[in-house]
N, C-alpha and C positions, 0 to 999 in steps of 0.2 A: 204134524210130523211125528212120527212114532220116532221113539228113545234112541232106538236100534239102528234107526236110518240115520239121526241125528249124529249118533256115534260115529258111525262109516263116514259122512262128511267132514265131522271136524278130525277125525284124524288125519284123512285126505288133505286137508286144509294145511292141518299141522308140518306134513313131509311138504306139501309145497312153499307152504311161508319158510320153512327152516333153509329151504335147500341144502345144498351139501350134510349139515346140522341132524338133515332129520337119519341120516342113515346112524347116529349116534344116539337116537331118540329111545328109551329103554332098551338097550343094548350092553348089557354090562361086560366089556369088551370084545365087541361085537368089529370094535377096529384096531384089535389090537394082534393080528398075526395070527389068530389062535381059530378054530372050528367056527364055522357059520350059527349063528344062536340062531334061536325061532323070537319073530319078532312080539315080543306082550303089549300090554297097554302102556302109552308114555307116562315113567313117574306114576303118580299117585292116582291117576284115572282110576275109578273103579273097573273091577273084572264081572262086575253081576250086573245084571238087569232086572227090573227096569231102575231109570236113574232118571232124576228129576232133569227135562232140560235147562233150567236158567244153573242148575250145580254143574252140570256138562259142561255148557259153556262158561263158565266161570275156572275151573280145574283146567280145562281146554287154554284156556286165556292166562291162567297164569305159570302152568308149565311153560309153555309155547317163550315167555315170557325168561324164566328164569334158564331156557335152552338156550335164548339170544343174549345173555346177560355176558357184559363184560366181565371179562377176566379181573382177579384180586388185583393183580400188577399193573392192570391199566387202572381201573379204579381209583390205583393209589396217584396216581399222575395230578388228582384234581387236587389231593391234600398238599403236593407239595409244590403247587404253583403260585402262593402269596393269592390268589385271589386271582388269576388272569383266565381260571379255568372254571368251568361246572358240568356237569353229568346229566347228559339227555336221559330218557326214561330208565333205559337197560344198563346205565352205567358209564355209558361213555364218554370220555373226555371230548369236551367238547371249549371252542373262544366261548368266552363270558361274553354276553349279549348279544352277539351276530348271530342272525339268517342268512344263507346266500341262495338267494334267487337263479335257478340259469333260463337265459334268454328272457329274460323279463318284456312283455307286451306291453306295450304302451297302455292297455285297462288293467292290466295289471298292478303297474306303478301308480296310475290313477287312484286306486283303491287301497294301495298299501299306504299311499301320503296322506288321502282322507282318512284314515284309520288309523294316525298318528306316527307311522313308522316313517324315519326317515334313512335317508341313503348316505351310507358315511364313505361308499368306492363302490367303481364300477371299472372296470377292466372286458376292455372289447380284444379277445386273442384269437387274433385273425387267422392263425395256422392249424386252430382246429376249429374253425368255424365257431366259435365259443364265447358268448358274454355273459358273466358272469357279476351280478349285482351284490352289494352285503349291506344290507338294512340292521337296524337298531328298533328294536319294538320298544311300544309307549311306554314310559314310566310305571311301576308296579303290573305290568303283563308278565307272568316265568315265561321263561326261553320257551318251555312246552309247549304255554299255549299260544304263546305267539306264533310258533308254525302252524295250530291246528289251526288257526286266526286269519293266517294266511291263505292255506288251503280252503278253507269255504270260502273267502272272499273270491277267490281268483281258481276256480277245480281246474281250469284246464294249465293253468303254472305249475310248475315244477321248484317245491323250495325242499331247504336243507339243512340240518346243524353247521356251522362250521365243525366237523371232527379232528379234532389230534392225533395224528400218527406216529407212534413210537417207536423208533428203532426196536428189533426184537428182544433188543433189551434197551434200559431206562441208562441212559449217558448224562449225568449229571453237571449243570455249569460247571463245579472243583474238577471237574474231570478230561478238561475240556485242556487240549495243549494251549502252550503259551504263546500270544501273539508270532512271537520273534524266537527262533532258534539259531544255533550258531551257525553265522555264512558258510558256503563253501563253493569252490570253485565249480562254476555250470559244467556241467557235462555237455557233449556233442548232441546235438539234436537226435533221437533215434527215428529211422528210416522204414515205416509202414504205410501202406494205404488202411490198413482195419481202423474203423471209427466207435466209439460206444462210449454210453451215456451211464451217470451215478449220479442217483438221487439221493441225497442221505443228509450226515453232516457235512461240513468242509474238509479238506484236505490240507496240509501241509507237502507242498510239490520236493522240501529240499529231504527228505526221507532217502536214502540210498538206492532205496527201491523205484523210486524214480526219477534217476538219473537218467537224466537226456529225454524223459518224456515231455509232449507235448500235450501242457494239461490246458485247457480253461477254466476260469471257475468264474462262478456268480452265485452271488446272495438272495434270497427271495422274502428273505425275513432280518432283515440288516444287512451289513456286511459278510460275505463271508467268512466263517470261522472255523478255525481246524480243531475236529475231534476225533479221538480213539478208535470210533466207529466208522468213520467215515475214512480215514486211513486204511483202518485193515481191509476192509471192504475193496475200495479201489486199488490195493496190491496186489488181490488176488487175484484180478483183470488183467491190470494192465504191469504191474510189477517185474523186476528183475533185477538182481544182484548177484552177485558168486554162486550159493548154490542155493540160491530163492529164488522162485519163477511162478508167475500166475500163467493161467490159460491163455493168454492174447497179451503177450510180454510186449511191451514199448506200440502198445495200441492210443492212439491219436483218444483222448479223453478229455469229454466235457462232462464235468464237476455241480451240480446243482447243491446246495447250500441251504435245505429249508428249514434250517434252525438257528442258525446266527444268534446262539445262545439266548436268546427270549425262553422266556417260562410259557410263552404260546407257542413255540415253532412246531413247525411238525404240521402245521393248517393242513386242512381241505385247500384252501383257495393259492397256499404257499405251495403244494405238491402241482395242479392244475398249471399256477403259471410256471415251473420247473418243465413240467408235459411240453406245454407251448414250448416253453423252449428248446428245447430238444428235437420238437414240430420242424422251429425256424432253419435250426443249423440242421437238418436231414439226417439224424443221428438214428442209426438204423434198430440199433439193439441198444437198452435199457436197464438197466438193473435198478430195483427198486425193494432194498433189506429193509421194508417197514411194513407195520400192520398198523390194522385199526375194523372198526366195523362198515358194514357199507353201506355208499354216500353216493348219493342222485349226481353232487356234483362232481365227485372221481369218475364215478361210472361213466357220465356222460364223454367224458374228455377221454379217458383212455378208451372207448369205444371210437370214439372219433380218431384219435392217437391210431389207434390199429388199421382202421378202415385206411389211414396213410402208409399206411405196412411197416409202422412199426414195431417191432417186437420187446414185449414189455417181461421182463421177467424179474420174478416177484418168493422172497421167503414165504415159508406156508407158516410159521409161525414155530412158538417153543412154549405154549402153554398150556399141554398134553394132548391127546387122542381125544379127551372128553368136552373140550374148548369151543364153542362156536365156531362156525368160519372164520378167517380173519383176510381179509382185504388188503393190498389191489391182486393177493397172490389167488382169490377165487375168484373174481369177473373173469365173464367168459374171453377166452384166444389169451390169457395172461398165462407165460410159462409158472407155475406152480412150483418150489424145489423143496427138499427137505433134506434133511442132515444123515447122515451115517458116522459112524466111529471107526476106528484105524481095521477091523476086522470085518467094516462091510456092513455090522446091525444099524438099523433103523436107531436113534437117540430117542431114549422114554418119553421126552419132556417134546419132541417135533407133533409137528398140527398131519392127522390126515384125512383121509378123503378122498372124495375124485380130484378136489382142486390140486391133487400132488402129480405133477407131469417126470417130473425125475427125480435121483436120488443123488446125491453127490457128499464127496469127504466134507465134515462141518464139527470135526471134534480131533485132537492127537495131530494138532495139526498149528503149523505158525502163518503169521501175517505180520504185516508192520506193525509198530508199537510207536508209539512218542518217542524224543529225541530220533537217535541212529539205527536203536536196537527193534527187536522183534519178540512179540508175545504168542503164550500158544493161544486159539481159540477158541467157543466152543458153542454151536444154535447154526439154525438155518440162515441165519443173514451172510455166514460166512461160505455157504453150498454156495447159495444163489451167483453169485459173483463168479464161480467155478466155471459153470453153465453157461451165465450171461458170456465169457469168453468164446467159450466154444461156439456160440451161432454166431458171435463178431466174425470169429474166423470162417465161418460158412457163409453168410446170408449176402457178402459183395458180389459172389458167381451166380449162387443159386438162388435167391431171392429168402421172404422167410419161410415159406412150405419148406421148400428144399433144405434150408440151414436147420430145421426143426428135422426131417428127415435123416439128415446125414450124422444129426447128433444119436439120432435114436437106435440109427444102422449100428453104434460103438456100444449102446447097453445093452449090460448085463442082466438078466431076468433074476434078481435077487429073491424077491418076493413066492407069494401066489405064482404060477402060470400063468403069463401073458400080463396087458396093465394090473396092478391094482392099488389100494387107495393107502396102501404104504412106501410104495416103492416108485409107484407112475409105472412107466415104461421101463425103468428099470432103472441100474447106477451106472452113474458115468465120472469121468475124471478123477477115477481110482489112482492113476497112476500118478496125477498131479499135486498128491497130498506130498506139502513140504512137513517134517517131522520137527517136533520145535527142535529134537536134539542138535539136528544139521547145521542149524544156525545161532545157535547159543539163547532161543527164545528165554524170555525172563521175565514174570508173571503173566496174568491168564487175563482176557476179556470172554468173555460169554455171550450170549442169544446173539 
């Protein structure tokens, strides 16, 4: 195979292993708002010919490589977990010692027990058709090669890091509200049929903002626990106080909990059984303010998750233009969001791409806070939640075509002409942005 031909496949190769990634692929902002560049060679490829093939594939291999490589801030997740965490190839936070198998074959499991690995859980979730195994590789095997370990044993199985998914920004235990806040007297139940779903931290329900809401929670990773994150997130949904209002105010809200303060939360297999859950109780719309890289076992379940017509919507992330993809907000039919500031621009630090389906206020802007009061905030985890209201409030009449439609009918073409990979289809829920001033907001959370 001549050099030249070699060339034209692996970069072919390249844009297809990157996806989304590769439209960033020597582009020096090429997605950043500004003229169409002409596409050159990724990174450090040579521009001359001829070029030895084993060095092609090598520079092929590890750009491709340092394209998919986790971000600094998630990186940092594995130094500050006492040891419960470690970094698959590219970086990523991944459980210390667990595989998760999906749908494990009976030669499958044959082969992984003969080959030392044993099964410390297995979880059959019957609402997305979905079981999901987590084996422990032999004594002195790295997590690496115990997947590559797995895979030749068993080509037709599907295995997987456990990955760690981090709120768009890193919510530390200190950070985390206190069990117990001061009582007060329940509010009247509020009166909607709109249902939706929040995957995140826990929630604290006696916040003002949700007064008379009807919440559920559950834990996936302990107990449920209430944090900063998962507060402000679920105000801007379903929230309402004086002159505070989220998109789908006193909306019927099931709570999912996949951190429960562990230095592991955040799983692959903690997010799947939150999915399930949400499966069981028929929760139509989804919000889900977390990233990570992508994972055979998310993917498989929010595939499955949708094929049930759920509608999954998802932050695009806050770790620039030049970031990898970040996940579950690029799996395909997952609403994508990204952040704007009180004037409407795109936020520097938001993820884009094609994975971005809208734009929404995510900066100059309040949500709930710990104790009573409210903080400004500022990342796409805070859009997302905007959006995910808007199709609660669409998708009971018109299913989710339709509630993806009717949202779309309301944006703005901020951007480019027509979609593009900063804006989506455009901004929406301009009008919805609360201003910290309005409500005496009082220090800042961010991503």
């Amino acid at each position: 195979m001549s050099p030249r031909l070699l060339l034209s496949i692996l970069l072919a190769g390249l844009a297809l292993a990157a996806g989304p990634a590769a439209a960033q692929i020597g582009l020096p902002g090429g997605l950043s708002g500004g003229p169409p560049q002409t596409l050159g060679l990724p990174g450090n490829l040579p521009s001359r010919l001829p070029v030895g093939t084993d060095d092609l594939r090598a520079l092929a291999r590890d750009r491709l490589r340092e394209t998919l490589r986790a971000p600094a801030r998630l990186r940092g997740l594995v130094r500050q977990s006492n040891g419960a965490l470690e970094a698959d190839p590219e970086g990523w936070p991944v459980v210390r010692a667990q595989v998760v198998a999906i749908d494990l074959s009976d030669e499958g499991r044959r082969r992984a027990l003969e080959a030392g690995f044993a099964v410390v859980r297995e979880e059959r979730l019957a609402a997305l058709d979905l079981t999901m195994v987590v084996l422990i590789p032999p004594r002195g095997l790295s997590l690496r090669r115990a997947v590559e370990r797995l895979r030749r044993l068993d080509p037709e199985g599907s295995y997987a890091f456990n990955h760690v998914h981090a709120t768009a920004g890193v919510i530390a235990p200190a950070e985390l509200l206190p069990d117990t806040l001061r009582a007060r007297a329940p509010a009247a139940p509020r009166q909607t049929s709109v249902r939706i779903g929040l995957i995140d931290t826990g929630i604290d329900g006696r916040h003002p903002a949700f007064a008379g809401a009807r919440i559920t929670q559950r834990g996936f990773a302990g107990p449920a626990r209430p944090g900063p994150h998962g507060a402000a997130v679920a105000s801007l949904m379903i929230g309402r106080s004086g002159g505070f209002s989220g998109t789908a105010p006193g909306a019927e809200l099931h709570a999912a909990d996949i951190y429960g303060g562990s230095a592991a939360g955040g799983s692959s297999t903690a997010l799947v059984e939150a999915l399930a859950w949400m499966a069981e109780n028929a929760v139509p719309v989804v919000n889900v303010s977390l990233v990570g890289p992508r994972n055979a076992l998310v993917e498989a379940a929010v595939r499955r998750a949708v094929a049930r017509g759920m509608l999954i919507v998802a932050a695009v992330g806050n770790d620039g233009p030049a970031a990898p993809p970040l996940y579950p907000a690029t799996y395909p039919d997952v609403v994508g969001v990204t952040a704007v500031n009180a004037r409407g621009r795109v936020l520097p630090e938001a993820g884009r791409g094609p994975q971005v389906d809208f734009a929404a206020p995510g900066a100059d802007m309040a949500a709930a806070g710990t104790g009573e009061g409210y903080v400004a905030v500022r990342g796409s985890s805070f859009a997302a939640p905007l959006v995910a209201g808007l199709l609660a409030q669409q998708v009971g009449g018109a299913g989710r075509g339709g509630a993806e439609a009717a949202v779309a009918r309301t944006a703005v073409d901020a951007g480019a002409r027509g979609p593009d990979p900063v804006y989506g289809r455009g901004l929406v829920a301009a009008d919805r942005r609360v201003p910290p001033a309005a409500v005496g907001a009082r220090g800042r959370l961010t991503r």
